[in-house]
Backbone of each chain as ProteinMPNN parsed JSONL, in Angstrom:
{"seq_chain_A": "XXXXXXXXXXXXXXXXXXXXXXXXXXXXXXXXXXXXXXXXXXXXXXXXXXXXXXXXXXXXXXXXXXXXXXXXX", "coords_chain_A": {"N_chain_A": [[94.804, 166.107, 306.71], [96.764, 165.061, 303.869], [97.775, 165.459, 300.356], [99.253, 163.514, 298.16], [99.941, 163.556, 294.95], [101.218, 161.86, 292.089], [103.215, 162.513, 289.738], [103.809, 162.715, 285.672], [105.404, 159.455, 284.216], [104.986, 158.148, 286.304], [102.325, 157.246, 286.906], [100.819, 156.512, 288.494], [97.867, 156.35, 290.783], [96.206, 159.001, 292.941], [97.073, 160.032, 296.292], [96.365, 159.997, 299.53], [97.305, 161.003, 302.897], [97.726, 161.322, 306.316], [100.48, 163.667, 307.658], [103.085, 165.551, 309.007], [105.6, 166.617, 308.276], [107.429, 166.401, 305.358], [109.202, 164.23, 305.678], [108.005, 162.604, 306.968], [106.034, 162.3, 305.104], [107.799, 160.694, 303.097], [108.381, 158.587, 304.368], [106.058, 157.322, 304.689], [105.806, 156.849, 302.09], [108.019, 155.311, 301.5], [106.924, 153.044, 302.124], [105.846, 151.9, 300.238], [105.923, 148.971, 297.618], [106.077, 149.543, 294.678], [106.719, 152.242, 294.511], [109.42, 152.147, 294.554], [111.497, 152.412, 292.328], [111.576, 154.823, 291.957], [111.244, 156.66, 294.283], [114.268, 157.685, 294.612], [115.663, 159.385, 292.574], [113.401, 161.416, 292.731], [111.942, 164.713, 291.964], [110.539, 167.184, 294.53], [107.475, 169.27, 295.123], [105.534, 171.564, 296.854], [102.55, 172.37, 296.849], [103.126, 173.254, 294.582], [105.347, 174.692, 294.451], [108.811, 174.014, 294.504], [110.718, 172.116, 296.667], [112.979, 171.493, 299.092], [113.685, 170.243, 301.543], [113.47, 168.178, 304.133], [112.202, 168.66, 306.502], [110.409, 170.235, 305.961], [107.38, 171.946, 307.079], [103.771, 170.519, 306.676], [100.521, 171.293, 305.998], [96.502, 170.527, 306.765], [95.207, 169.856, 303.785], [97.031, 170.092, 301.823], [99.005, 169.697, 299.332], [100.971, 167.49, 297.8], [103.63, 167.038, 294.874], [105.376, 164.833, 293.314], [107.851, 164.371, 291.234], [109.43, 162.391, 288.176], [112.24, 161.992, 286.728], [113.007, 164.801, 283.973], [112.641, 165.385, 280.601], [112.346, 167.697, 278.56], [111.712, 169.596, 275.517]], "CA_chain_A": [[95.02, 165.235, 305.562], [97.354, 165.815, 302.969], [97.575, 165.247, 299.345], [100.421, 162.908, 297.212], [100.171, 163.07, 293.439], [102.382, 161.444, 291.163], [103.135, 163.154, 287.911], [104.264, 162.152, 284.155], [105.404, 158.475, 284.164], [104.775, 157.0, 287.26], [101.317, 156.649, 287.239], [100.011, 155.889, 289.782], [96.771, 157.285, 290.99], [96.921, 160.283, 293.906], [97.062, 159.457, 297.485], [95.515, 160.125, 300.878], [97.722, 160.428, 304.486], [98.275, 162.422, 307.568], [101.434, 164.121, 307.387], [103.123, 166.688, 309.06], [106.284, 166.791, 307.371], [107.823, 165.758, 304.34], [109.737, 163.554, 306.15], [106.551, 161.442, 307.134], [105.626, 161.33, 303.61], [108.875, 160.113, 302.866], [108.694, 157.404, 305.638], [104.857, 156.466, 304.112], [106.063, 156.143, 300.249], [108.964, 154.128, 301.063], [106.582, 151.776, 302.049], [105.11, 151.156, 298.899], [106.84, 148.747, 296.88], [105.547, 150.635, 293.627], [107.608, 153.845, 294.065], [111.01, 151.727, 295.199], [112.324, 152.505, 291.664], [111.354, 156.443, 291.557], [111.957, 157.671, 295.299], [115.947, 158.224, 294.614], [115.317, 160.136, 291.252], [112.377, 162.044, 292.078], [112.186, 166.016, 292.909], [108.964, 167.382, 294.927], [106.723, 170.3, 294.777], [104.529, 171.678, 297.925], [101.698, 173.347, 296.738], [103.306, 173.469, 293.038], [106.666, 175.232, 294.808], [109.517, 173.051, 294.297], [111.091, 171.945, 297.645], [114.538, 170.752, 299.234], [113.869, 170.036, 303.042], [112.332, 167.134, 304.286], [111.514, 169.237, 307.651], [109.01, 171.491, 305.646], [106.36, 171.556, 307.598], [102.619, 170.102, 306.214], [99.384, 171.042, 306.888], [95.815, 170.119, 306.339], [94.603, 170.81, 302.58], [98.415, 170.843, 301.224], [99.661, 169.139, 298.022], [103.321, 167.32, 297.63], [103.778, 166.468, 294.497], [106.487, 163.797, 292.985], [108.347, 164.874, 290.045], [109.993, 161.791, 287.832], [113.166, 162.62, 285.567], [112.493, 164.941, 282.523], [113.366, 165.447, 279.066], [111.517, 168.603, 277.24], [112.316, 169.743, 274.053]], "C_chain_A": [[95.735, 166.005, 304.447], [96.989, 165.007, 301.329], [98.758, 164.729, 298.269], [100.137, 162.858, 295.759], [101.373, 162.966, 292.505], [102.754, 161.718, 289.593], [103.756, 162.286, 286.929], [104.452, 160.559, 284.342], [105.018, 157.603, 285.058], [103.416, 156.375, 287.486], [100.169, 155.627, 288.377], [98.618, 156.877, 290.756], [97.039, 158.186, 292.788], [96.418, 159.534, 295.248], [96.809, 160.42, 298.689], [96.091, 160.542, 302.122], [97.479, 161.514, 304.894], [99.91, 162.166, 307.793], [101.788, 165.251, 308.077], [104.18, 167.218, 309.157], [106.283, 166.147, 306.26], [108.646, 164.315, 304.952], [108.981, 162.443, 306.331], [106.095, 161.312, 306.029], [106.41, 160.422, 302.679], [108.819, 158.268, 303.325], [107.204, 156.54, 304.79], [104.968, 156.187, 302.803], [107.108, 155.256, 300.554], [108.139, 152.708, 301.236], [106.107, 150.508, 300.978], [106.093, 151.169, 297.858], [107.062, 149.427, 295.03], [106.38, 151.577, 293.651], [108.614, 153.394, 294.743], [111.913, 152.305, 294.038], [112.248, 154.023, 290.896], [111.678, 156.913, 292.727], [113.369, 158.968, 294.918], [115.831, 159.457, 293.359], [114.237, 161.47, 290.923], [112.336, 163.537, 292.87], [110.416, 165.597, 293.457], [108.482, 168.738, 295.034], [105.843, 170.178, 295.737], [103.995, 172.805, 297.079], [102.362, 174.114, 295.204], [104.718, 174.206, 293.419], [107.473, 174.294, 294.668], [110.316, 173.358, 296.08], [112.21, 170.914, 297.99], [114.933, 170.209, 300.461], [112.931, 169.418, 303.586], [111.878, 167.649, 305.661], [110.399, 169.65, 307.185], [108.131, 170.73, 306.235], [104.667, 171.308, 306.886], [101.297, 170.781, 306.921], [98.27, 170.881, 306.5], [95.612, 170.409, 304.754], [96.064, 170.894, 301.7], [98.774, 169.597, 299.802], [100.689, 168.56, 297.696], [102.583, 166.329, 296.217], [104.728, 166.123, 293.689], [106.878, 164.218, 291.205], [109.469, 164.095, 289.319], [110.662, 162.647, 287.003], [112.88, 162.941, 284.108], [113.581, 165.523, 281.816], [111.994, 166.185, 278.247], [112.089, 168.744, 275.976], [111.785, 168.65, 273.374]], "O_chain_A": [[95.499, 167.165, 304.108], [96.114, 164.152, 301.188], [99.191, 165.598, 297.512], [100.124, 161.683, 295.391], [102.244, 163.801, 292.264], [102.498, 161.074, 288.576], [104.211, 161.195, 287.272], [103.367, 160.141, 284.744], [104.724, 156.44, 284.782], [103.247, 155.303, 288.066], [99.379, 154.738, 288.696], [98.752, 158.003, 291.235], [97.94, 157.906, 293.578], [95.564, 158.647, 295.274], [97.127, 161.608, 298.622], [95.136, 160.494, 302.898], [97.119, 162.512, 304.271], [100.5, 161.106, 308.004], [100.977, 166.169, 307.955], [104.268, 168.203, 309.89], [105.37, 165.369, 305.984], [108.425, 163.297, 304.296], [109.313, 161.358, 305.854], [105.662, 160.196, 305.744], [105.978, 159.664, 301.81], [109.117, 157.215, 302.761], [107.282, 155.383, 304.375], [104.264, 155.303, 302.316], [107.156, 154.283, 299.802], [108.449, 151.621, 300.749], [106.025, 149.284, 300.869], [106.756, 152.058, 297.324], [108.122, 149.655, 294.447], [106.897, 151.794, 292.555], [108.937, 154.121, 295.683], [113.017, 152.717, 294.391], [112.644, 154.345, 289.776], [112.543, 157.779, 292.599], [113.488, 160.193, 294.919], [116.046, 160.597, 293.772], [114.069, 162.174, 289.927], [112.603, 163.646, 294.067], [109.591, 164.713, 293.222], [109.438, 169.514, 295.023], [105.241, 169.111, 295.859], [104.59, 173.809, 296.687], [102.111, 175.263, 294.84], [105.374, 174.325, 292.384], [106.809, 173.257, 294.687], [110.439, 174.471, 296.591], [112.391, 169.832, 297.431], [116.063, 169.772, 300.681], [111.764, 169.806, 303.638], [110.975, 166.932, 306.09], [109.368, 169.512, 307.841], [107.94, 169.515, 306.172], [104.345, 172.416, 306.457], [101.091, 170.793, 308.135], [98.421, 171.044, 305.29], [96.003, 171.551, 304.512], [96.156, 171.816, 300.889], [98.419, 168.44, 300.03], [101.523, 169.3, 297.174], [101.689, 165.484, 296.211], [105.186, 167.107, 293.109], [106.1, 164.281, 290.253], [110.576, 164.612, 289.471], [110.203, 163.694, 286.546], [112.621, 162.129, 283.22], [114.714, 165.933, 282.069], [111.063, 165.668, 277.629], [112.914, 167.964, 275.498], [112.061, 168.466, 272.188]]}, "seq_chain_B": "XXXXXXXXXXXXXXXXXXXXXXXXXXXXXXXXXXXXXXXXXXXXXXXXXXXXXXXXXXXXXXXXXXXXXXXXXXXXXXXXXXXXXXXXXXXXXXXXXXXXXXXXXXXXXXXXXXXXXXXXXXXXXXXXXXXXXXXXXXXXXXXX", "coords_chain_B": {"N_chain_B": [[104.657, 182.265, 277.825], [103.603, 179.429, 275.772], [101.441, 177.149, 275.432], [101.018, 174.102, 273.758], [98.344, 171.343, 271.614], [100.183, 169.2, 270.213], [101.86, 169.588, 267.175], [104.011, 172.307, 266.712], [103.869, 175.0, 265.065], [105.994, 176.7, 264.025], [106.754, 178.851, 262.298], [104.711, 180.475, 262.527], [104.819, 181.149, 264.978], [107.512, 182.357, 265.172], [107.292, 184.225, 263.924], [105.388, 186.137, 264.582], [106.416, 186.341, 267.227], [108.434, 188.368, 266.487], [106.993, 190.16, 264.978], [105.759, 191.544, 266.978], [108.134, 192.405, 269.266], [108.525, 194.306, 267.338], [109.487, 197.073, 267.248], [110.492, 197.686, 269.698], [113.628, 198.137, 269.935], [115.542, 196.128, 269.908], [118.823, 194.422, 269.18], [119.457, 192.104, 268.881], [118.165, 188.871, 268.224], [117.967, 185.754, 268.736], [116.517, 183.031, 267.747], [115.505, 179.689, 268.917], [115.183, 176.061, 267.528], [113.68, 172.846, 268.427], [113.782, 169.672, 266.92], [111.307, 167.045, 266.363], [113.543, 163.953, 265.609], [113.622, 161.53, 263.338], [114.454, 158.07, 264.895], [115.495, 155.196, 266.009], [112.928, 153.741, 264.865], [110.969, 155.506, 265.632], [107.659, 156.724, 265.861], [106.476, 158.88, 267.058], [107.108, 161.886, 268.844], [106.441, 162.101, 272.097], [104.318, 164.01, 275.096], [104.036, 164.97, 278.273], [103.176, 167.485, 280.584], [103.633, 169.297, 283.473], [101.96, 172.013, 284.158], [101.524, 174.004, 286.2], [104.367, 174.496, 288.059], [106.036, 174.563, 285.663], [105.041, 177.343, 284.428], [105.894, 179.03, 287.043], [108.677, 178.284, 287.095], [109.649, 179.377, 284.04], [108.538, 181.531, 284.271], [110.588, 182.891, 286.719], [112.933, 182.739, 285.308], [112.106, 184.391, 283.125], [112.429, 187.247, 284.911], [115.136, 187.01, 285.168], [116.096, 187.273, 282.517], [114.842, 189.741, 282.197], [116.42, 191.206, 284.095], [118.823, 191.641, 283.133], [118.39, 192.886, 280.742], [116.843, 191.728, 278.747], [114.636, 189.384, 277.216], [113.154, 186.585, 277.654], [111.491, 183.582, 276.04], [109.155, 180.926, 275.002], [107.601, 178.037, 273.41], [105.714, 175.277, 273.962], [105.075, 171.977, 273.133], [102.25, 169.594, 273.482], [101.283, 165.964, 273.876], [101.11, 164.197, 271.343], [103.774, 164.573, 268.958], [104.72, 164.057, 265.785], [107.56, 163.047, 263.703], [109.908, 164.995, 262.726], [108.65, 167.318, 263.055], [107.636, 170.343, 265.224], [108.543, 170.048, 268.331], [109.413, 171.919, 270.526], [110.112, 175.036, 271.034], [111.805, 178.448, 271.445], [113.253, 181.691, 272.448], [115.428, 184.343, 272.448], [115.573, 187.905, 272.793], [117.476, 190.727, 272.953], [119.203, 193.827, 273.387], [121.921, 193.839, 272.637], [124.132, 191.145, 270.806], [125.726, 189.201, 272.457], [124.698, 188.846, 274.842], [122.223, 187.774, 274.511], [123.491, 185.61, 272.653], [124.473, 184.035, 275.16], [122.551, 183.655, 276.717], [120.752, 182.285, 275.512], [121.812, 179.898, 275.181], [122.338, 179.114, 278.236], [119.344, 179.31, 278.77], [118.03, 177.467, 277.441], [119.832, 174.855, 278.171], [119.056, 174.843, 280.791], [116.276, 174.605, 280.779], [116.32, 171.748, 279.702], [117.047, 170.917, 281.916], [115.479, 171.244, 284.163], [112.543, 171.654, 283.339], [108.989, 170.872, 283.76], [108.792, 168.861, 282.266], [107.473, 165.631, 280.687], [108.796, 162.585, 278.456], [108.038, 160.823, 275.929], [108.763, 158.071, 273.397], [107.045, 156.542, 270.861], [105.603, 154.05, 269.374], [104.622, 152.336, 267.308], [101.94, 152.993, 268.053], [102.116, 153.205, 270.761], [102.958, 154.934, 273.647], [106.059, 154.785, 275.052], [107.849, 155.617, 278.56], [111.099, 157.883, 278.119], [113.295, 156.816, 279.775], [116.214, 156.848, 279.581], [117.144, 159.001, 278.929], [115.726, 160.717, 280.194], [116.751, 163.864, 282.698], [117.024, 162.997, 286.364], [115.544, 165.994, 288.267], [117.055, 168.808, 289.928], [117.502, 168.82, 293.346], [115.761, 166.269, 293.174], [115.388, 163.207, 294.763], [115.01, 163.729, 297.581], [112.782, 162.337, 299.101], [113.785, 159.749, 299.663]], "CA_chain_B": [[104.698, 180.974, 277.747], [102.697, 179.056, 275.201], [101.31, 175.091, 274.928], [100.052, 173.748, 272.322], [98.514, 170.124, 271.728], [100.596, 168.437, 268.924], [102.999, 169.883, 266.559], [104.011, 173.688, 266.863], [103.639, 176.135, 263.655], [107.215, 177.19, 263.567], [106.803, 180.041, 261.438], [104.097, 181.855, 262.746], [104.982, 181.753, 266.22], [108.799, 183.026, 265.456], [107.19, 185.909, 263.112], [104.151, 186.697, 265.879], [107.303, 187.051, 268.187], [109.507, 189.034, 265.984], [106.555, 191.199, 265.266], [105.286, 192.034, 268.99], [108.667, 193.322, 269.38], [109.639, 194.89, 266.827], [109.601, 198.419, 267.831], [111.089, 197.689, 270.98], [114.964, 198.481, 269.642], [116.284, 195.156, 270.387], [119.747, 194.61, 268.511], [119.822, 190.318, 268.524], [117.03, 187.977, 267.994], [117.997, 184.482, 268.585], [115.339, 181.669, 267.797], [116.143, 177.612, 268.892], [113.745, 175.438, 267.13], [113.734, 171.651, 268.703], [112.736, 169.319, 266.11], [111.843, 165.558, 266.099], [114.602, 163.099, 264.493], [113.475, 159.959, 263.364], [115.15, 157.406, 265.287], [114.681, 154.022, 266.298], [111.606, 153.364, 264.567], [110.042, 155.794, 266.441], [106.563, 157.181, 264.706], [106.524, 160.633, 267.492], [107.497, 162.005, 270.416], [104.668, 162.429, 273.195], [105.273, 164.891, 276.151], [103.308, 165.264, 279.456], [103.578, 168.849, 280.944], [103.035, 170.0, 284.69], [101.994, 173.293, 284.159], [102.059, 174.945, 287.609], [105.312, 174.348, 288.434], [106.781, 175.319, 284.489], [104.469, 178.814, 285.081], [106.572, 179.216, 287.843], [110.095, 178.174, 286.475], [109.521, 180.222, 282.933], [108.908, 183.395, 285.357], [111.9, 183.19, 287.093], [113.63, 182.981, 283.866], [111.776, 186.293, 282.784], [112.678, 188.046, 285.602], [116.423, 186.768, 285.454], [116.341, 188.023, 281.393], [114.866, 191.122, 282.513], [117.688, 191.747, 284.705], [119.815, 191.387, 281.819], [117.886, 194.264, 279.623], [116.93, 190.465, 277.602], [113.018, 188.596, 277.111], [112.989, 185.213, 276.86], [110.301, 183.322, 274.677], [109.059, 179.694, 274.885], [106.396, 177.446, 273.591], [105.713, 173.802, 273.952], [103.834, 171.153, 272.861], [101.512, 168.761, 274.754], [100.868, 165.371, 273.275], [101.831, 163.569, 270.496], [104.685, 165.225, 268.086], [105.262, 163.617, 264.78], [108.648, 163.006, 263.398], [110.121, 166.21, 261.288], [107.993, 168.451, 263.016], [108.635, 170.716, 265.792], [108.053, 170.44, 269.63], [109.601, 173.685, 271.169], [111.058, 176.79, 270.149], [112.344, 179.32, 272.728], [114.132, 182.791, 271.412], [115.612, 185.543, 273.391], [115.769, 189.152, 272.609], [118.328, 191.606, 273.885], [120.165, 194.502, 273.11], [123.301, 193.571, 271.62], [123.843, 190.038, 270.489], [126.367, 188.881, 273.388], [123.351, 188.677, 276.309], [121.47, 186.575, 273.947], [123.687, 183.947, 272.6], [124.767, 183.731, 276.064], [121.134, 183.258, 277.517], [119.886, 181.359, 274.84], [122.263, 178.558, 276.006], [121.892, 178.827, 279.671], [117.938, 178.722, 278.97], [118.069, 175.873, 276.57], [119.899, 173.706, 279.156], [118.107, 174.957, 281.963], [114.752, 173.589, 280.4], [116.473, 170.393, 279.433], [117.087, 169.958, 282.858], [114.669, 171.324, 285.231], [111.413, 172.401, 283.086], [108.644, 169.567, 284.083], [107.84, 167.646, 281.052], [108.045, 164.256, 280.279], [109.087, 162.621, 277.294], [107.463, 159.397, 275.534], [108.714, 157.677, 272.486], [105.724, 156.389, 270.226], [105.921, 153.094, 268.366], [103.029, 151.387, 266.841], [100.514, 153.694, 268.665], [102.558, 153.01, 272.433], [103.754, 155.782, 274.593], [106.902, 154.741, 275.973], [108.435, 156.924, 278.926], [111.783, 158.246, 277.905], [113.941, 156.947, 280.403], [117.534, 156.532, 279.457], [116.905, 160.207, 278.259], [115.501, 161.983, 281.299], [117.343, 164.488, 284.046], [116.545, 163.983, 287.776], [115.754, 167.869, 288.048], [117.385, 169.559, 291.187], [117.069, 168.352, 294.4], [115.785, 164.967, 293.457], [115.95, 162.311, 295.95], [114.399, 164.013, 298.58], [111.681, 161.307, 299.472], [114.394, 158.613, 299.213]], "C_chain_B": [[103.72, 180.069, 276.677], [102.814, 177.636, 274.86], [100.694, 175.008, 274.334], [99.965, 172.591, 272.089], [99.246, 169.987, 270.573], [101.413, 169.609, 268.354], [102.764, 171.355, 266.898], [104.054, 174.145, 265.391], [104.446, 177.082, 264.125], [106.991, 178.871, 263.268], [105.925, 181.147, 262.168], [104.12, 182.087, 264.111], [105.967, 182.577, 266.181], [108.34, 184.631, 264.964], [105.851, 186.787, 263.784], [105.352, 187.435, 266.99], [108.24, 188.468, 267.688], [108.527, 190.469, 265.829], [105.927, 192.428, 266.789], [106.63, 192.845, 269.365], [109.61, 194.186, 268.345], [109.713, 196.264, 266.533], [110.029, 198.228, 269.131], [112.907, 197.631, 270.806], [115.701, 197.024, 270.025], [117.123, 194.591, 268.903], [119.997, 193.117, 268.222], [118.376, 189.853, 269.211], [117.074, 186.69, 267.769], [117.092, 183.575, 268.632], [116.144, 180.007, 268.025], [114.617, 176.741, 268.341], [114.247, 173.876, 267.534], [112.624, 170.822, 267.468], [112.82, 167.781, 266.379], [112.818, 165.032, 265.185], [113.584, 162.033, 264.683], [114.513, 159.168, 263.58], [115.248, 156.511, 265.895], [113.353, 153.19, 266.421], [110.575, 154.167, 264.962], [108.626, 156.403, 265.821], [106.507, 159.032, 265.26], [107.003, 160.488, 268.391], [106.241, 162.149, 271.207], [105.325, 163.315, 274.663], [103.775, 165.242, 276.972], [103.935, 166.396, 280.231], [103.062, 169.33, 282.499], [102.96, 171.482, 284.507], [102.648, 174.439, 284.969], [103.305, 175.173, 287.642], [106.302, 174.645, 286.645], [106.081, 176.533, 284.586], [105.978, 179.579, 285.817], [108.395, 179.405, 287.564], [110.568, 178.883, 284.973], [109.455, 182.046, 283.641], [110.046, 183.569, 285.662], [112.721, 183.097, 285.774], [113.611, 184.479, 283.132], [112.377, 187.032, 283.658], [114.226, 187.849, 285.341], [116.927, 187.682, 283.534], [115.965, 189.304, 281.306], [116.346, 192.465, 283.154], [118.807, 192.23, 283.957], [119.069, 192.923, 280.656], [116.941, 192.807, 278.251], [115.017, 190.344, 278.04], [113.55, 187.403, 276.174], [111.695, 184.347, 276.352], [110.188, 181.484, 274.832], [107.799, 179.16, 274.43], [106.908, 175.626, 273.289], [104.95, 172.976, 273.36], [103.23, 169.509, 273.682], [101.28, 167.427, 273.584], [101.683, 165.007, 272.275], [102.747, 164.109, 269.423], [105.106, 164.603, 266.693], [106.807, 163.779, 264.158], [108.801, 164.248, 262.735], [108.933, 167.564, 261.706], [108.636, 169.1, 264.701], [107.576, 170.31, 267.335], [108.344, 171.344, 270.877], [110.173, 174.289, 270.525], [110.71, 177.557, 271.715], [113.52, 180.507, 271.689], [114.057, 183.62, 272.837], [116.143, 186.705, 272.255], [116.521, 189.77, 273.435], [118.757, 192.373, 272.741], [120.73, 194.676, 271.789], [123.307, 191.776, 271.827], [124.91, 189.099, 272.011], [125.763, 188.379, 274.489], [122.727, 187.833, 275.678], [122.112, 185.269, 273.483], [123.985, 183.926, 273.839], [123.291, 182.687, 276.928], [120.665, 181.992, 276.688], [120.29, 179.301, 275.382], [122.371, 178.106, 277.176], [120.378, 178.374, 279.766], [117.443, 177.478, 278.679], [118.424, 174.789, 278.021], [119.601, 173.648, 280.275], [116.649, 173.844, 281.61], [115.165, 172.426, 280.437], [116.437, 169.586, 280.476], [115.759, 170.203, 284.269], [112.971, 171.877, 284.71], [111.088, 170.643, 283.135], [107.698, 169.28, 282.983], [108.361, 166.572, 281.033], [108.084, 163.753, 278.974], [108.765, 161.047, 276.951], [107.856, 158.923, 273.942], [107.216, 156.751, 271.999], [106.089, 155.194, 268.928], [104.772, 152.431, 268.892], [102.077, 151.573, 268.289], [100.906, 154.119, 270.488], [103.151, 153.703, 272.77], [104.682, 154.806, 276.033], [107.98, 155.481, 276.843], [110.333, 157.025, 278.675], [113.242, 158.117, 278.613], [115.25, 157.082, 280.802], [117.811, 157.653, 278.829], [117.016, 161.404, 278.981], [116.757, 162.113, 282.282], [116.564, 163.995, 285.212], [116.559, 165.496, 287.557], [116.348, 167.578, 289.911], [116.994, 169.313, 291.886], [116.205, 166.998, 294.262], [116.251, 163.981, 294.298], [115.668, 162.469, 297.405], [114.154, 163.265, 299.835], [112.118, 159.914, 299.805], [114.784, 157.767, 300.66]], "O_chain_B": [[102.603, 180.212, 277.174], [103.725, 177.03, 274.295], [99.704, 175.723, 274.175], [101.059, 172.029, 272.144], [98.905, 170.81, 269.723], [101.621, 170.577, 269.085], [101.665, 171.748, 267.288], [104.369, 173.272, 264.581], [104.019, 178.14, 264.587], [107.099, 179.817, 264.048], [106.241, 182.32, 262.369], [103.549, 183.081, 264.561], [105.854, 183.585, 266.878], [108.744, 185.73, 265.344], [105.491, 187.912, 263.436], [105.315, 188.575, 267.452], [108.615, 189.373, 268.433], [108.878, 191.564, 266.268], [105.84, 193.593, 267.179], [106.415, 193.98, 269.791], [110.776, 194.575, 268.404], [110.058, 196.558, 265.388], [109.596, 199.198, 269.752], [113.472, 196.992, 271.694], [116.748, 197.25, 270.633], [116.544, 194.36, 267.842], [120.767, 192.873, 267.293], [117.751, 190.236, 270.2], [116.434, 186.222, 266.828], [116.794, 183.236, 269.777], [117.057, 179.456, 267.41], [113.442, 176.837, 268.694], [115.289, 173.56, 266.959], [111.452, 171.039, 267.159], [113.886, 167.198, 266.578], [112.975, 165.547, 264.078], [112.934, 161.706, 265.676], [115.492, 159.239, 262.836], [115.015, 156.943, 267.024], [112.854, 152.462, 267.279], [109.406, 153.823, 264.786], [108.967, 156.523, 264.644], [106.497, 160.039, 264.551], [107.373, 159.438, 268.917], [105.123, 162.307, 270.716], [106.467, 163.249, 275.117], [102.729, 165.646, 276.464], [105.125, 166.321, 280.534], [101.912, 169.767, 282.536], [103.974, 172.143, 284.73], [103.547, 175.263, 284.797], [103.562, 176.283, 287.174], [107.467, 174.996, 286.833], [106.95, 177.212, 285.132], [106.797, 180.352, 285.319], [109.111, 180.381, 287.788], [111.774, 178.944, 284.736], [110.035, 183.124, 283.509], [110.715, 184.368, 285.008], [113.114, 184.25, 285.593], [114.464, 185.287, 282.765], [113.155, 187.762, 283.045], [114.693, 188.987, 285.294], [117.859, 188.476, 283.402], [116.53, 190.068, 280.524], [116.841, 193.567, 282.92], [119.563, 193.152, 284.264], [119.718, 193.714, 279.972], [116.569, 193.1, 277.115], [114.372, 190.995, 278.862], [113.989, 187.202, 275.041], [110.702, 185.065, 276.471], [111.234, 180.839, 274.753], [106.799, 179.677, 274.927], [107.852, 175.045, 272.752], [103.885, 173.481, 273.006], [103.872, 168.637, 274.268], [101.101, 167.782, 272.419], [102.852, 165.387, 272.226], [101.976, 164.013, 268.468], [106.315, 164.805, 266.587], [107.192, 164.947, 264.213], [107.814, 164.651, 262.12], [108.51, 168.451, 260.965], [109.626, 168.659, 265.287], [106.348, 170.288, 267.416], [107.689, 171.449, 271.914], [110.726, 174.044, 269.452], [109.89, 177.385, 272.616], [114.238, 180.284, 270.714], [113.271, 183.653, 273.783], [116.832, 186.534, 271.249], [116.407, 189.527, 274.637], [118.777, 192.009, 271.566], [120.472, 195.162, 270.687], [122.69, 191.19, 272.716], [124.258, 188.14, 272.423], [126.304, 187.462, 275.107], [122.563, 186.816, 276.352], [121.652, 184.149, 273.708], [123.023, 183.165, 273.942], [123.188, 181.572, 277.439], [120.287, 180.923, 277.167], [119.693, 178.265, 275.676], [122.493, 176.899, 277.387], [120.008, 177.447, 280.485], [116.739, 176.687, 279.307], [117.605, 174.161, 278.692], [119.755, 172.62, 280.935], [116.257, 172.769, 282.064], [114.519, 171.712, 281.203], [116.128, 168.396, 280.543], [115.353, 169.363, 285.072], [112.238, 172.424, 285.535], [111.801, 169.668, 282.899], [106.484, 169.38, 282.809], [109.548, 166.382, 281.298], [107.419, 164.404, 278.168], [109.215, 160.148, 277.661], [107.141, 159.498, 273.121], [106.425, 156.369, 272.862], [106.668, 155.418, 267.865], [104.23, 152.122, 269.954], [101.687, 150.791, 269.156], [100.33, 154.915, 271.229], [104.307, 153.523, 272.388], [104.375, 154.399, 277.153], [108.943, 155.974, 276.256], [110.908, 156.049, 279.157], [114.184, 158.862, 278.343], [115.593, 157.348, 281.954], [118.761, 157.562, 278.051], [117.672, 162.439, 278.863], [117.524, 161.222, 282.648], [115.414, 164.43, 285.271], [117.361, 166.114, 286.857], [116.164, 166.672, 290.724], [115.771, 169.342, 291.748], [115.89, 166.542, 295.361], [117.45, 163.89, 294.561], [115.956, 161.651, 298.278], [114.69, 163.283, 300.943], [111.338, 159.022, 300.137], [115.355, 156.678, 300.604]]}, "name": "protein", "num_of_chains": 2, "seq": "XXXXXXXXXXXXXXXXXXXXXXXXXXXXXXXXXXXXXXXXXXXXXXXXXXXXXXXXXXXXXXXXXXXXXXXXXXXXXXXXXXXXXXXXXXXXXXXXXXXXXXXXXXXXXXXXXXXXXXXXXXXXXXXXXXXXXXXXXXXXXXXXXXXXXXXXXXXXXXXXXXXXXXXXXXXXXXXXXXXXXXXXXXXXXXXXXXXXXXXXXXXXXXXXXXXXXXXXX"}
């Protein structure tokens, strides 16, 4: 089991699957119509690392989480 | 790295920094102070911060101003920001002044685009998220 949380605006409370890429978490958020208008826009973070390859591999206990478009300062 | 809820205190962070190094021979001392504008009614700014992952992206920064003979300098603020006051400041030290304005503006628009905060305008009490404002950061789109 892995671990989806959704940071700063999107709000949406953290989520549950079996995963064992990114790719499959990919395939299980598009389902939900909720994150149709953040997918395209959003970076991701394994285990707080920022990540660029939907191969990376998953495994039990692991973390991805969704990073909407920011503005510090 | 330093967060702080609500407005930053300007002054005594730049002169906390200036003193910490100032026996360390460094020849330029650039400070950036980000301040709210009032602007479309707005009452503050509001800002949600992933830590971990700015930790992480403020290091590599150090190490990359190290490389340089430079130290770069940031603090933030968490939460609500009032107009006219400040919500970051970031300064680099180096050398000679050439490595620093240089850095100061690579760091600046580095943060703008890839440090993970979010940004909320604030009218009549309502955090609204910032959107016609924010970067995708790097590699966005992933998941898509």
């Amino acid at each position: 089991m892995i671990k989806v949380e959704f940071l700063g605006p999107i709000g949406k409370t953290p989520l549950e699957m079996e995963a064992s890429t990114l790719a499959e978490v990919s395939a299980k958020l598009k389902e939900d119509s909720t994150l149709t208008q953040w997918l395209d826009k959003c970076a991701v973070a394994l285990n707080d690392t920022m990540v660029n390859d939907l191969t990376t591999a998953l495994k039990d206990g692991d973390r991805v989480s969704i990073l909407p478009p920011v503005c510090g300062g | 790295m330093e967060l702080y809820n609500g407005p930053l205190d300007t002054k005594e962070i730049f002169g906390r920094w200036l003193d910490e190094q100032a026996e360390s021979n460094y020849g330029a001392y650039i400070p950036f102070v980000g301040t709210i504008r009032a602007e479309d009614d707005i009452e503050a700014l509001s800002f949600d911060i992933y830590e971990p992952v700015l930790q992480k992206w403020f290091d590599e920064w150090q190490e990359k101003a190290k490389a340089l003979g430079a130290v770069v300098k940031m603090a933030h603020a968490i939460g609500d920001v009032p107009v006219h006051t400040s919500s970051y400041v970031s300064a680099v030290f180096s050398p000679k002044r050439r490595v620093a304005l240089e850095l100061i503006d690579e760091f600046v628009e580095d943060f703008k685009a890839n440090a993970p905060i979010w940004k909320y305008d604030v009218k009549n009490g309502e955090r609204i998220y910032a959107a016609d404002r924010s970067t995708p950061m790097d590699g966005a789109g992933l998941l898509k």
